[in-house]
N, CA and C atoms as an extended XYZ file, in Angstrom:
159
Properties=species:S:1:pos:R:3:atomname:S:1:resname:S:1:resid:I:1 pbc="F F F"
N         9.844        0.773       -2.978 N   UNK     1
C        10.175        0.584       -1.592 CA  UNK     1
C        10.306       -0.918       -1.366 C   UNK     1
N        11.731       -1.639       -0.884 N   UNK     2
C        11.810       -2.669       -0.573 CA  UNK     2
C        10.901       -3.246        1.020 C   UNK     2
N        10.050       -3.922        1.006 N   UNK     3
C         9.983       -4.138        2.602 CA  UNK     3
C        11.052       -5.852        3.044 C   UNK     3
N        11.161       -5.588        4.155 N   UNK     4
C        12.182       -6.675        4.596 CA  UNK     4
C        11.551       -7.120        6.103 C   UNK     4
N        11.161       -8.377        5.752 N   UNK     5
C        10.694       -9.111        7.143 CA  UNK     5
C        12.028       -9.744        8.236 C   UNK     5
N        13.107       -9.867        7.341 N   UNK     6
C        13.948       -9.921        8.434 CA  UNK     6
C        15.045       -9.028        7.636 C   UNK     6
N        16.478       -9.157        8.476 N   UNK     7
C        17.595       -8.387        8.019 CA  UNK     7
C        18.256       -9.130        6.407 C   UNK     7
N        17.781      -10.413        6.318 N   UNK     8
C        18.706      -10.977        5.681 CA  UNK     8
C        18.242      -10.471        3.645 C   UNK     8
N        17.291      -10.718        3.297 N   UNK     9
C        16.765      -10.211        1.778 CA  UNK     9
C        15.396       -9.731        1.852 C   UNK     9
N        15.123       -8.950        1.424 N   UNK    10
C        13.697       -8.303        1.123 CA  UNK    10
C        12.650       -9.190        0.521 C   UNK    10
N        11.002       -9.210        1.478 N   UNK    11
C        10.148       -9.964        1.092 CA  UNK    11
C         9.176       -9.460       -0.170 C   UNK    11
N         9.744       -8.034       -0.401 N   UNK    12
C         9.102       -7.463       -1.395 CA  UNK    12
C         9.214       -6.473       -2.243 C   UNK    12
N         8.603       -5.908       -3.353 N   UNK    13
C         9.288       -4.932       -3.711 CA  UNK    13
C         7.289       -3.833       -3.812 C   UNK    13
N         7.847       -3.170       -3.124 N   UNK    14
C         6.059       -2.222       -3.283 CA  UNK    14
C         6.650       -1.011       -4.433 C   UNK    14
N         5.507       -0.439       -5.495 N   UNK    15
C         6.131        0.275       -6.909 CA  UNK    15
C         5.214        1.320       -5.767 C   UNK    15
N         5.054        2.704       -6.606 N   UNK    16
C         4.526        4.081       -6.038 CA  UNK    16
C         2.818        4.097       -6.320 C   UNK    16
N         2.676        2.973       -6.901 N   UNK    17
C         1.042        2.923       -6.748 CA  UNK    17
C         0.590        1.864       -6.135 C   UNK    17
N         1.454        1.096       -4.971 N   UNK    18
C         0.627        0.454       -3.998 CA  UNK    18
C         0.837        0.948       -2.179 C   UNK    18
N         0.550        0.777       -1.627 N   UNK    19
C        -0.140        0.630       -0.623 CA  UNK    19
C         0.629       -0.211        0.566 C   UNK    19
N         1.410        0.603        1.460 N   UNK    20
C         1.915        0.075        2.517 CA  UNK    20
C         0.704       -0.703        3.612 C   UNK    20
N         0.730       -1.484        4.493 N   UNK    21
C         0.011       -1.747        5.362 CA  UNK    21
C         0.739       -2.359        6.670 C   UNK    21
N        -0.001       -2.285        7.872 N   UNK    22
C         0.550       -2.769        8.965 CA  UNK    22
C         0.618       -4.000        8.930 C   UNK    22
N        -0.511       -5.089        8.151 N   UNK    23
C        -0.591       -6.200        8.349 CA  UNK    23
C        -0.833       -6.703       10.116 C   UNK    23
N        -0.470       -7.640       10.518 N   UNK    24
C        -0.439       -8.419       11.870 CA  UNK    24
C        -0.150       -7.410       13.397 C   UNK    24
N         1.122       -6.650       12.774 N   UNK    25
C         1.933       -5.624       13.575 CA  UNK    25
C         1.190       -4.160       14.216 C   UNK    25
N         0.761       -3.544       13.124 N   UNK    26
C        -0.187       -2.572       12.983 CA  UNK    26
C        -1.431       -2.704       12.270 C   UNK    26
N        -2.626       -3.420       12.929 N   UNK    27
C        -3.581       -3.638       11.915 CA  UNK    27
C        -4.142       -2.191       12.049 C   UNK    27
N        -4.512       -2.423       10.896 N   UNK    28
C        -5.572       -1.175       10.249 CA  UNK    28
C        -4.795        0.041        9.389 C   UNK    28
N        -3.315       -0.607        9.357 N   UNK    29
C        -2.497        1.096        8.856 CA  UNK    29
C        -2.058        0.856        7.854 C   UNK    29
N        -2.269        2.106        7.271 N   UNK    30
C        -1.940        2.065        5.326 CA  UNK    30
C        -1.390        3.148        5.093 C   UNK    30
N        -0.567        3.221        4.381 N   UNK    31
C        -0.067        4.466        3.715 CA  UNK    31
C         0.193        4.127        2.731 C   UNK    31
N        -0.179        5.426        1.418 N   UNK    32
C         0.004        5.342       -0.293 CA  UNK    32
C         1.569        5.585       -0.202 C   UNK    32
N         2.276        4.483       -0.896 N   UNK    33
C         3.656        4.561       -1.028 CA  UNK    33
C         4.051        6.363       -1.787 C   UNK    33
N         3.726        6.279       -2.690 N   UNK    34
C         3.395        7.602       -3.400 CA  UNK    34
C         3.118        9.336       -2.514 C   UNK    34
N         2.380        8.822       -1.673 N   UNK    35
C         2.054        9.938       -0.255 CA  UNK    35
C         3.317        9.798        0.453 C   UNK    35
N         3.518        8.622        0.670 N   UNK    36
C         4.824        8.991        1.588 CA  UNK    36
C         5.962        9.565        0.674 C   UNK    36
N         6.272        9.502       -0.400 N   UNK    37
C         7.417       10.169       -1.048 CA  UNK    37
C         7.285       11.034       -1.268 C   UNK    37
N         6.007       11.518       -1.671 N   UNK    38
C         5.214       13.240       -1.715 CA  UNK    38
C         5.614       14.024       -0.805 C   UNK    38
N         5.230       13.857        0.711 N   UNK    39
C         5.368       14.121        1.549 CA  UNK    39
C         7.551       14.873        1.666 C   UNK    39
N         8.189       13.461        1.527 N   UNK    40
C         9.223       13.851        1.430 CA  UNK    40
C        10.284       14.462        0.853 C   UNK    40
N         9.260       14.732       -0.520 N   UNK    41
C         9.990       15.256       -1.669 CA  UNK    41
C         9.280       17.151       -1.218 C   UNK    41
N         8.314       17.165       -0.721 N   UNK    42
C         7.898       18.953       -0.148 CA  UNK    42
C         8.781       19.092        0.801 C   UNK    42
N         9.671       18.329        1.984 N   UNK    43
C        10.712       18.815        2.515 CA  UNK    43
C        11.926       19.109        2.300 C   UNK    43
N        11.523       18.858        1.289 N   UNK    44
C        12.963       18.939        0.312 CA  UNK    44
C        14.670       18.389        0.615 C   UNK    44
N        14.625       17.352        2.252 N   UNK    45
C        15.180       17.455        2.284 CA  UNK    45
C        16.351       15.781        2.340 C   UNK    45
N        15.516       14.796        1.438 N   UNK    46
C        16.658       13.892        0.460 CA  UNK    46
C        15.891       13.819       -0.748 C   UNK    46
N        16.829       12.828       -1.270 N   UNK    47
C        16.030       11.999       -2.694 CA  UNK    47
C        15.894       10.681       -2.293 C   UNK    47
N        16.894        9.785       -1.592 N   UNK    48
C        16.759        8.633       -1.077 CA  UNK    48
C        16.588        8.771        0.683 C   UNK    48
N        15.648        7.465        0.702 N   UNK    49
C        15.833        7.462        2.464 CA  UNK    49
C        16.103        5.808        2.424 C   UNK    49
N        16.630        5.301        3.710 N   UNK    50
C        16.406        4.348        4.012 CA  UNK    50
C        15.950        3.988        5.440 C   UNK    50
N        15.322        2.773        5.368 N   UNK    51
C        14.718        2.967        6.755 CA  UNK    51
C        15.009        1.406        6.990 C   UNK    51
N        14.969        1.673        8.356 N   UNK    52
C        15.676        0.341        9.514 CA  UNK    52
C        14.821        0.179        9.801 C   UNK    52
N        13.935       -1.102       10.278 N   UNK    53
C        13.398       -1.656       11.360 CA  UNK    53
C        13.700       -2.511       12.605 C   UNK    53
């Protein structure tokens, strides 16, 4: 999962064994990168997502 602090290049690259967080924005929130694809792979309904902020 790329995260991107602004539109222009991605500040990161997170693999399926770390750990999203809110940081500053949302303190206290985490999600297992891995859980979230879990999650989306039982709905069966992509293989890729992308997401806007």
């Amino acid at each position: 999962m790329l995260v991107y602090r602004s539109s222009q290049e991605p500040d990161r690259l997170l693999k399926s064994t770390y750990s999203l967080d809110g940081e500053e924005i949302v303190p206290g929130f985490t999600l297992a990168i891995a859980e979230f694809f879990q999650k989306l792979a039982f709905l069966g309904k992509c293989d890729v997502i992308y997401l806007n902020g």
